[in-house]
N, C-alpha and C positions, 0 to 999 in steps of 0.2 A: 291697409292703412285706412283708418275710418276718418270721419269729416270732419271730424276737430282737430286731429292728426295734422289730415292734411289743408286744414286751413293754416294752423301756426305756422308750418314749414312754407308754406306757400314763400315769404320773399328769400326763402333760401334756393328758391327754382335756379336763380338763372346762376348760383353759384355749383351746383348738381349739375348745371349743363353746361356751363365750361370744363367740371372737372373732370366731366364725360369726356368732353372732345378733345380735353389734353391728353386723356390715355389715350383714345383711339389713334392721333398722333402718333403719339411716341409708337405706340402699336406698327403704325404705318412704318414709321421710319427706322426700326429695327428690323421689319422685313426687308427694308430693302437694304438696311447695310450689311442683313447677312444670305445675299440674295447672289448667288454662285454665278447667276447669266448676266445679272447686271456685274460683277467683274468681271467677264470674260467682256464682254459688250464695251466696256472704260479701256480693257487691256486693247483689242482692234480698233477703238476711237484713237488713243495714244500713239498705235503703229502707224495711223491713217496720219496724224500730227505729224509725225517724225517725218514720214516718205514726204508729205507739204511742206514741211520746214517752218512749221508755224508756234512749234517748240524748241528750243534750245534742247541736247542730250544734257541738258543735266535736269534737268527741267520735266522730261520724261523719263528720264531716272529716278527720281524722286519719289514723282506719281506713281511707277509701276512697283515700287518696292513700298509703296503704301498699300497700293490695290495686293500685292501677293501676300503681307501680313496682315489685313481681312480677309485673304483664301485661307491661306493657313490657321489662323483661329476659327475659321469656321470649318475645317475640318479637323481639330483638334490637336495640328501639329506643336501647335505652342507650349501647350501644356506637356506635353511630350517632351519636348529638347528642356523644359525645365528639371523635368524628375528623372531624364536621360541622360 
């Protein structure tokens, strides 16, 4: 980028580096929704609710059959029982 280049662009900086940190975001937050030990990690917080009583079973039912169809799309069974 030469110095005329980068003078014009200049007040377009801090729109360049928001749009940086919203990828890296979204970046961030797709690891971790498809991040196998943080569902296993939700699935024993959940059991650990239930034995406390500080969930209702439906309540924990819900949540764990959210947490098992983010396992399952991430190990590709979903796509599977659709063409199966």
């Amino acid at each position: 980028m030469g110095l005329i280049t980068g003078l014009l662009t200049l007040p377009l900086a801090p729109v360049r580096g928001t749009a940086w940190l919203a990828e890296r975001i979204q970046e961030q937050a797709e690891n971790e929704l498809y991040d196998e030990s943080a569902i296993h990690q939700a699935l024993i917080e959940l059991e650990d609710a239930r034995e406390a009583g500080e969930l209702s079973d439906e309540e924990i039912d819900d949540a764990e059959n959210a947490l098992l169809e983010r396992l399952m799309a991430i190990r590709g069974f979903a796509g599977e029982e659709r063409n199966g």
